[in-house]
N, C-alpha and C positions, 0 to 999 in steps of 0.2 A: 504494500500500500504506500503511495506515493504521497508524501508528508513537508510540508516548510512548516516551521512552526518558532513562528518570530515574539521577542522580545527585547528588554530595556528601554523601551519608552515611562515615562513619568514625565513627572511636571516641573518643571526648569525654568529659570528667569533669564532673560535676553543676555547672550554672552556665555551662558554654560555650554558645560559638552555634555554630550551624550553618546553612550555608543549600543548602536541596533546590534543586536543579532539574529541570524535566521536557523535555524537547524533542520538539516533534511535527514530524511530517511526513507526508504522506499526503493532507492534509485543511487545509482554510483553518479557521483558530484562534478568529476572533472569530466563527464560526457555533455555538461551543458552548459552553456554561458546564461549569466544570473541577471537577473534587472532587482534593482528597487524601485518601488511604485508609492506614491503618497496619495490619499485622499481627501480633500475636504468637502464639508457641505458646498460651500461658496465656488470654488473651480473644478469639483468632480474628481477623475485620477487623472494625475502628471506625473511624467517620468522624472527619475529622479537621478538614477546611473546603472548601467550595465557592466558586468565585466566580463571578457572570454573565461574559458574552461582555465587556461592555466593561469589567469591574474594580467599575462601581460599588454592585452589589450583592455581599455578603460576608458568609457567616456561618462561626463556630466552632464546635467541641465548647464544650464549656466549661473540660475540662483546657486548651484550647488559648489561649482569650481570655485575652490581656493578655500570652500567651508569644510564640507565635509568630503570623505574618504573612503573609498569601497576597498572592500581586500575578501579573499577569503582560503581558505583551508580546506581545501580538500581531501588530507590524510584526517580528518577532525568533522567532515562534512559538514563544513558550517561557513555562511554566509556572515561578513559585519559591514555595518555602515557608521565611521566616527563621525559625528558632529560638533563641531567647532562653532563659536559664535555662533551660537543659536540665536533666530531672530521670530518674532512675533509672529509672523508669517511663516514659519516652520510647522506652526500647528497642524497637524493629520496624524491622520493611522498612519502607517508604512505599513509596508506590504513587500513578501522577497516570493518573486516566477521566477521559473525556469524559462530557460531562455533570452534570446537579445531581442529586449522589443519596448519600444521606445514609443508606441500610442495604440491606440485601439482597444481598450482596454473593457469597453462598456460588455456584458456578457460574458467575460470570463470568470473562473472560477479563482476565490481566491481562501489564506489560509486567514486566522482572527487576526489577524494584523497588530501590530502594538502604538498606543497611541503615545504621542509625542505631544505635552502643551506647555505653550512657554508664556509666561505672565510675569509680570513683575508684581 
């Protein structure tokens, strides 16, 4: 049974870190490259970063380059995203798919996702 099953979101004031993580199971890790997904009420799901199987291909949104940080472990099957200077606007679930996919997102299936709010 094919499983992500994401946490470390809580509640942060503007400028904390945070660091996501995703954990799979189900499935061998390094056969597929990862996305992180956010969702809010107000803009729905946006991509957030993908990374290939083995780490070293990596892209961002652009909110996200220079914040935060995708990496992951594949001998550990596990997905992270560190977040740097979190800002008000970071607020959503995250969400970790398999796969490289950067929109379309309405109709897929996803796992409970961890939510992320940042207030001061």
């Amino acid at each position: 049974q094919v499983q992500l099953v994401e946490s470390g979101g809580g509640l942060v004031q503007p400028g904390e870190s945070l660091r996501l993580s995703c954990a799979a199971s189900g499935f061998t890790l390094l056969s597929y490259h990862l996305t992180w997904v956010r969702q809010t009420p107000g803009k729905g799901f946006e991509w957030v970063s993908s990374i290939g199987r083995t780490g070293a291909d990596i892209k961002y949104a652009d909110f996200a380059e220079g914040r935060f940080t995708v990496s992951r472990d594949n001998a550990q099957n596990m997905l992270y995203l560190q977040m740097d200077n979190i800002k008000p606007e970071d607020s959503a679930v995250y969400y970790c798919i398999r796969g490289w996919i950067m929109s379309d997102y309405e109709g897929r299936q996803f796992g409970q996702g961890t939510q992320v709010i940042v207030s001061s």
